[in-house]
C-alpha positions as CSV (number, residue, x, y, z in Angstrom):
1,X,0.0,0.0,0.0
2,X,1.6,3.5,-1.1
3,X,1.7,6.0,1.5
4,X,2.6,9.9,1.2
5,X,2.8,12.0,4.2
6,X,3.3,15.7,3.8
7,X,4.5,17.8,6.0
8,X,6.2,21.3,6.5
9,X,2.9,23.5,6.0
10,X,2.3,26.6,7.8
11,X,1.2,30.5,8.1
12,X,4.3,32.7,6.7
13,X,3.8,36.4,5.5
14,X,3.9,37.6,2.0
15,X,7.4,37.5,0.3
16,X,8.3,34.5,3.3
17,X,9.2,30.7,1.8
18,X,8.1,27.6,3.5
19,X,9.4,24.2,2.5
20,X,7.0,21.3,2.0
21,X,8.5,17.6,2.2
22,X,6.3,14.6,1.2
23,X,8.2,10.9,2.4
24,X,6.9,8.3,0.0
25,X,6.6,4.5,1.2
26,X,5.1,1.0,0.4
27,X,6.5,0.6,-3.2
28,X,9.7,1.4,-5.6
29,X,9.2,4.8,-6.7
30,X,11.6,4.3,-10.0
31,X,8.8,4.2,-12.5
32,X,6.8,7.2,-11.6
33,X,6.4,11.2,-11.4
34,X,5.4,12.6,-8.1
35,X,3.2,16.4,-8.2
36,X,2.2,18.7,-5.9
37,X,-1.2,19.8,-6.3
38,X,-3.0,22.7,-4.1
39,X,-6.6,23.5,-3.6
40,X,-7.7,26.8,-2.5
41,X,-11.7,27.2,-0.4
42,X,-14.1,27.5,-3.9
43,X,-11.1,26.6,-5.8
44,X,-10.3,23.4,-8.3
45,X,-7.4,21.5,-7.4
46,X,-4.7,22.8,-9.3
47,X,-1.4,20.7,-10.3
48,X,1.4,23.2,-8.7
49,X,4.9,21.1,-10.1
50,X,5.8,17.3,-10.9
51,X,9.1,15.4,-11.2
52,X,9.8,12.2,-12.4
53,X,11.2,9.8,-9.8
54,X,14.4,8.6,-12.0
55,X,14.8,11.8,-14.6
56,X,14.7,14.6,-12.2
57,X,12.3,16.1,-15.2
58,X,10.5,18.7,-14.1
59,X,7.9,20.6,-14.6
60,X,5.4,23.9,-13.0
61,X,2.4,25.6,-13.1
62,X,3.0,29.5,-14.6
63,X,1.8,31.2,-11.6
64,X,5.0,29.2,-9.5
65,X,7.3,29.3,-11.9
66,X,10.7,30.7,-10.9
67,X,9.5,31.1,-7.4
68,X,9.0,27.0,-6.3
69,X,11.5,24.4,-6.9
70,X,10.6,20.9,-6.6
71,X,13.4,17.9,-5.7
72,X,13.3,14.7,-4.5
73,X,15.8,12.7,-2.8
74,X,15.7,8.8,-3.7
75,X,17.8,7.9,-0.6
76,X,15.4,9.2,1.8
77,X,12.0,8.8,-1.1
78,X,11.1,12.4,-0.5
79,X,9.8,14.8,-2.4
80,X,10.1,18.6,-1.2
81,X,8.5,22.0,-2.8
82,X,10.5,24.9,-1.9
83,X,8.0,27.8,-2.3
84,X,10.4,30.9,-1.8
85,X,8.2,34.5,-2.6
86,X,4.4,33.5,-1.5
87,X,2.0,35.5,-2.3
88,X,-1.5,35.5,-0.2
89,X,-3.2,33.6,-3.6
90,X,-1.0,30.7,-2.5
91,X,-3.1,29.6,0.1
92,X,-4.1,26.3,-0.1
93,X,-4.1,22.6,0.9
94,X,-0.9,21.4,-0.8
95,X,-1.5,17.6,-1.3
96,X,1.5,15.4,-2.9
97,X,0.8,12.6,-5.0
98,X,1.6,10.0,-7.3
99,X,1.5,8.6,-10.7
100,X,2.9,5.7,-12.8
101,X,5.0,7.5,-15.9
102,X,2.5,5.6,-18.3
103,X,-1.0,6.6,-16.6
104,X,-1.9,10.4,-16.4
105,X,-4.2,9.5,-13.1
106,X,-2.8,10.4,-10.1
107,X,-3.7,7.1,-8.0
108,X,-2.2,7.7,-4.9
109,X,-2.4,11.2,-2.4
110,X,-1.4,12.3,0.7
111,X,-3.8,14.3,3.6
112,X,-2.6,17.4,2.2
113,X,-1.0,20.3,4.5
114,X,-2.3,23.8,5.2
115,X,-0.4,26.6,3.9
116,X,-1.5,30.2,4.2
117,X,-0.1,33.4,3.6
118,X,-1.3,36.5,5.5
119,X,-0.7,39.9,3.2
């Protein structure tokens, strides 16, 4: 059974960064691309960045590009979002989540973790 915890959410001010880390178990990872996804109150969920488990490929929504950074460490099956510059419109849930590299469905998902930013 696949497993994805996030942690690392939080309330930071405008302009602040928070880190978010999402530890992966319960299967080999090689074969598939992680995202981080975020859903705002009245919002759809939105994919926010995705990186594939053995490339490194990745890849970002426009409104987080140049200001989040997603990595992933194999040795410790984490995936982190480094969201540097928030902006109040980032509040969300930010929920990781998983995918095999041949399926666009994201089958597996964490509980998600708060993140708000006060302006």
């Amino acid at each position: 059974q696949v497993q994805l915890v996030e942690s690392g959410g939080g309330l930071v001010q405008a302009g602040g960064s928070l880190r978010l880390s999402c530890l992966a178990s319960g299967r080999t990872f090689s074969s598939t691309v992680m995202g981080w996804f975020r859903q705002a109150p009245g919002k759809e969920r939105e994919v926010v960045a995705s990186i594939s488990w053995s490339s490194g490929i990745t890849g970002y929504a426009g409104s987080v590009k140049s200001r989040f950074t997603i990595s992933r460490d194999s040795a410790k099956y984490t995936v982190s979002l480094q969201m540097t510059r928030l902006k109040p419109e980032d509040t969300a849930v930010y929920y990781c989540a998983t995918r095999a590299v041949t399926s666009r469905n994201y089958a597996y998902w964490g509980q998600g973790t708060q993140v708000t930013v006060s302006s």
